[in-house]
N, C-alpha and C positions, 0 to 999 in steps of 0.2 A: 504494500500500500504506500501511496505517496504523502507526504506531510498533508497536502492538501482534504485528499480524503480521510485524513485520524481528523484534522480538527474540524472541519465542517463536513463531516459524516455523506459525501455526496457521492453520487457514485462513480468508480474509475471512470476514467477514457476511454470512450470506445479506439481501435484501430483497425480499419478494416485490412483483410489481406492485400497483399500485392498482389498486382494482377497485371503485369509486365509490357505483354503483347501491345496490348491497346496503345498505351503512354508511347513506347517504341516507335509505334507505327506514326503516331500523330506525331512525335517529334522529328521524325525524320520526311514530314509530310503528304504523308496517307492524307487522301480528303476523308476530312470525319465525317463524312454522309458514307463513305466506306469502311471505314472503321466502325461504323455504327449497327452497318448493316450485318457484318462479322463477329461484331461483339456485342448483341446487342444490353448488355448488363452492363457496359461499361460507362458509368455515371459522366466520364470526362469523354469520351464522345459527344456524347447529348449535350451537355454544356458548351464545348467548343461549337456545335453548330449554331446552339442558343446565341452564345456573343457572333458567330459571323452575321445571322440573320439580321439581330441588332444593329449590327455595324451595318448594314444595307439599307435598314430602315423599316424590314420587316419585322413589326413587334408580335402578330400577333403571331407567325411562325415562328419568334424567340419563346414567346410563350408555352407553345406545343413543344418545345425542344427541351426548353429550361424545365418545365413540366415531367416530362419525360426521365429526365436524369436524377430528377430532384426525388421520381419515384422509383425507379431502379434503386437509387443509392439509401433510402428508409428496408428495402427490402434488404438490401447487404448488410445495414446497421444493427437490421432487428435477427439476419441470422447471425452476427456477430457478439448477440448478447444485451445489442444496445436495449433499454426498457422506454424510450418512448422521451429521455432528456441525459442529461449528462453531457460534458464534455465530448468533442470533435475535432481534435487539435490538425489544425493549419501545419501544425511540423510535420508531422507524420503525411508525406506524398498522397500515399494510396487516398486518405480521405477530400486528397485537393477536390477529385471530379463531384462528387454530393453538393462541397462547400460552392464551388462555383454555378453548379448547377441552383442551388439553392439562393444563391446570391442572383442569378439571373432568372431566376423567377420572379423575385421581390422586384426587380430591376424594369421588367417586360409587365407587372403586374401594375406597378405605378406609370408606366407610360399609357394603360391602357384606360385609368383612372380607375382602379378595382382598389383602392388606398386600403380597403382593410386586408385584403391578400398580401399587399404591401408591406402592413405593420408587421403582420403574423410573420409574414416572411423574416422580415429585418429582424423582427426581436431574437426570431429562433436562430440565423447566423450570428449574433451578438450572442446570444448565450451556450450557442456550440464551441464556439469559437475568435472570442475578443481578436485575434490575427488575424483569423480568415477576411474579419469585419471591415480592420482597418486596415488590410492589404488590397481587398476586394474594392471597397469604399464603398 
């Protein structure tokens, strides 16, 4: 256990597995609608399409994407132990694709003026993850 959870009693970290392939492919420039297609669980696929959409000016297709990844990656947290809160740490790689996905959900939920999808969103990136937060913005 970490100091963190003996004094406020909360529960560990989730960390999800590595999951290699995917990360690989996209950084060596796999188009993530390809990558997506092959892996389809892999939370930073969906994400990465979510921001290209975004970046095109397609929200509500950031939406469907960011949506997507944001679901995949609750299904990997909760067979990973996760119960529904707790920490998501930004250090730990494997969780980047959830956190960004999750982050471009709140992101495509507020451009489409859905503000409470927005808050839910933002709070629960803030409380997964104070770095994902202010790395993400």
């Amino acid at each position: 256990m970490s100091i963190h959870e003996n004094l406020l009693g909360g529960p560990p970290p989730t960390h999800l597995p590595d999951d290699p392939e995917p990360r690989e492919l996209l950084a060596n420039g796999t188009a993530p609608a390809d990558v997506a297609a092959k892996y389809p669980t892999s939370s930073l696929a969906w994400a990465q399409l979510a921001d290209e959409a975004y970046e095109r000016g397609s929200v509500v297709e950031s939406y469907a994407y960011a949506r997507t990844g944001y679901h995949r990656g609750l299904d990997s947290l909760r067979r990973g132990g996760w119960k529904g809160h707790g920490p998501v740490p930004w250090e730990h790689e494997p969780n980047r694709g959830f956190l960004r996905a999750l982050h471009g959900l709140a992101r495509a939920a507020q451009a489409i003026g859905e503000q409470e999808e927005y808050e839910r969103c933002s709070q629960f990136l803030k409380d997964s993850s104070p770095a994902a937060a202010q790395t993400l913005g």
